[in-house]
N, C-alpha and C positions, 0 to 999 in steps of 0.2 A: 504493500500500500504506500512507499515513503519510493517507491521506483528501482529497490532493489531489482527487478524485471530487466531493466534499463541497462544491466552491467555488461550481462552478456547472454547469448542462449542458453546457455548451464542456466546461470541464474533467472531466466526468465520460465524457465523447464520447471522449479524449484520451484518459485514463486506463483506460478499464474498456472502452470498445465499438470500438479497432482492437486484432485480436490482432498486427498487428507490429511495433508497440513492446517486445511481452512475448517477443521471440523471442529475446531472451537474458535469462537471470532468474539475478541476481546475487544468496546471500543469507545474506552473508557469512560470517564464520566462530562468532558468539556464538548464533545459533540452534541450540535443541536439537533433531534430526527427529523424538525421539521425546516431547516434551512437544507439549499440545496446542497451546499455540499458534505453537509452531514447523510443525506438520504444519498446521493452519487456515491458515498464510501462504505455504508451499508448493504447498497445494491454491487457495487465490485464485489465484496469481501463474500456475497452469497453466492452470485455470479460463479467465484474461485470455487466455491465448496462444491455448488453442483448437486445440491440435493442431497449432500453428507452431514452437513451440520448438526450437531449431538449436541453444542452450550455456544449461548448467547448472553453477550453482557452489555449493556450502554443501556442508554437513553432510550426511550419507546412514544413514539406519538400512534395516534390509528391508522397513521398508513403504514408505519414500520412493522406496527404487529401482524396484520393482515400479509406482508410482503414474509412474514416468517412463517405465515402460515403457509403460505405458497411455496414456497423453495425450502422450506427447512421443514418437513414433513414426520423427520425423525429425530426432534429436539427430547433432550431429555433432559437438560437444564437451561433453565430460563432466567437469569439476574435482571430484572427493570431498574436498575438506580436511577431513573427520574421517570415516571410514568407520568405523560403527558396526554393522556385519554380518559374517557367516564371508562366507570366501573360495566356498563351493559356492555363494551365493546371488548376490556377484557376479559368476559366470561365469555361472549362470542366466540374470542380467539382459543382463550385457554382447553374448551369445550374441542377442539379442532386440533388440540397436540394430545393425543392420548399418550405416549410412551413418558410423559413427563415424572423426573421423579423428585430433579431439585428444584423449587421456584425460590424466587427472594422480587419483590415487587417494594418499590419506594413513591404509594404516590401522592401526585405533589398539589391534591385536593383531598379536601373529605367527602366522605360518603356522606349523603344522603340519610334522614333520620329511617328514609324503609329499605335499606339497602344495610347489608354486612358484609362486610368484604369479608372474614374468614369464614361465613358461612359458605356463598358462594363459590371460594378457591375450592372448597373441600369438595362440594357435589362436583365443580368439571374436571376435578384433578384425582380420581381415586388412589392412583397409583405412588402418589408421593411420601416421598422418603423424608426431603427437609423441607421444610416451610420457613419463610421470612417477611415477616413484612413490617418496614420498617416505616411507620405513620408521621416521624419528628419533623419531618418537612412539608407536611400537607397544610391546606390554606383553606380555611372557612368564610367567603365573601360576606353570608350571612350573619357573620358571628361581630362582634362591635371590635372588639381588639386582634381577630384575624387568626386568633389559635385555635385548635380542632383536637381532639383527641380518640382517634376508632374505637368505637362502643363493639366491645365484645360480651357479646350477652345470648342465652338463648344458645338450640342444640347445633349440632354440627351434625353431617353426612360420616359415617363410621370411615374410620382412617386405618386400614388393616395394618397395612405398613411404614404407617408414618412415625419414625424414631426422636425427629427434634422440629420443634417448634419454636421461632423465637417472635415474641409480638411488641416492638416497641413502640412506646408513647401511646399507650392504649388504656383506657377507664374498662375493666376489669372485674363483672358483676358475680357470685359468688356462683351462681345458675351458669355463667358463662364458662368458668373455674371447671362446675363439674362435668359440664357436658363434652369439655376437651377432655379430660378424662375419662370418661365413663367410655368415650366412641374411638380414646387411641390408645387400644392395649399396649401396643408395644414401643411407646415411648419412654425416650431413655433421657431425653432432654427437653426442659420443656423453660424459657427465660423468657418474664413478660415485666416488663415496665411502665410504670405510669399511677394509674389509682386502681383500688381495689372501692367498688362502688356501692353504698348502702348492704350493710352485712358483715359478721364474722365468720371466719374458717372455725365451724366447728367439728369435735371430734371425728364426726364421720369423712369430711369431707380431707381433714390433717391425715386419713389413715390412707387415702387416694394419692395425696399430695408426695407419701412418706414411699412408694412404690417407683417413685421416678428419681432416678440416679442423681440427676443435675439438676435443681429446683431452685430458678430464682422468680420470688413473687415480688408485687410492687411494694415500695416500704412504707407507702402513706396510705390512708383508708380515705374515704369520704363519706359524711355520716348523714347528709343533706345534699342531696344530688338534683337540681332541676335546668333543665335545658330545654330553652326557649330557643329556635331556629331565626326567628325573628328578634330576637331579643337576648340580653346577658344572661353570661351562667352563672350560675350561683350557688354556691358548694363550701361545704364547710372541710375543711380538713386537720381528721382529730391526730395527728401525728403518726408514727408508726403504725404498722399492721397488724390488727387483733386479731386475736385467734381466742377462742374458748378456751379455759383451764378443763 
């Protein structure tokens, strides 16, 4: 991509005519998907692969996701570090990579008070091994001071295989807690950040919690939780995270 090609036939052989070199296409985080020559260098880089591409990392607008669904048919990890699309477009996509098993999604708005983003990854993605979704940069128009935090609350789609889960900047409802538990037996890691919302961890749900190897919960609670979509949030925060004796 930098014209390595350019050196000589060896190197252009190397560079441009084996697609599996290009079966992981890294591209980084300062590419915009939606200027053009951010989308020019996504579209070579898949060009090169030829249909081989297995992990994808950068920036994603809806035309870039669509464009991966088309020539990268056999992705099996998908990194979004800036997700510049609604959430109905990525579940279109994600719906359309079935071999998928690592995803990590950063996006750079909030959901919707009737949308769940980890509910949703979970039904289009059964197969997944790690989950990521990293909320700290998303943007609420609605909200007065422009901060959002993904409400994870309510069941999940049963995750047979999924080992680690990481959910950061996320408000964190006890109902929400157990349902990632109850639906991913075989989680080995599970690190969520942000508030733990109206509720204690009590006994039952501490002996769920005590099963998963790597277990980092949010360290503040919230004991007064109301969000207005049109109006401030208002939340009281009682300090550290309670749990029942």
């Amino acid at each position: 991509m930098r014209g390595a090609e350019r050196a000589c036939s060896a190197w252009r052989r190397v560079a441009v005519d084996d697609p599996a070199l290009w079966r992981r296409i890294d591209m980084g985080t300062e590419v915009l998907p939606f200027s053009s020559g951010g989308r020019a260098a996504a579209h070579a880089a898949m060009d090169r692969a030829a249909g081989e591409c297995e992990a994808f990392s950068g920036p994603c607008d809806n035309h870039l996701l669509f464009c991966l669904v088309r020539r990268a048919p056999s992705l099996k990890v998908l990194h979004v570090k800036h997700l510049y699309a609604q959430n109905k477009v990525l579940n279109l996509v994600l719906n359309r990579l079935p071999l998928l098993e690592d995803l990590e999604i950063s996006p750079s708005f909030a959901s919707t008070p009737s949308e769940n983003l980890l509910q949703s990854v979970c039904k289009d993605c059964p197969r997944l091994k790690k989950l990521r979704l990293n909320c700290s940069e998303s943007f609420d128009f609605h909200n007065g001071n422009g901060v959002a935090l993904e409400i994870i609350h309510g069941g999940i789609a049963p995750m047979h295989d999924l080992r680690s889960i990481e959910l950061l900047h996320c408000d964190l409802t006890t109902q929400g807690l157990r349902a990632t538990l109850d639906n991913c037996p075989l989680l080995e890691t599970l690190h969520i950040t942000g508030f733990l919302v109206g509720g204690k961890i009590d006994e039952k749900l501490r002996r769920k919690c005590a099963r998963v190897k790597d277990l980092t919960l949010p360290d503040k609670s919230v004991k007064l939780y109301r969000f207005h979509r049109n109006g401030p949030v208002r939340r009281q925060v009682s300090g550290p995270l309670e749990m029942d004796d």
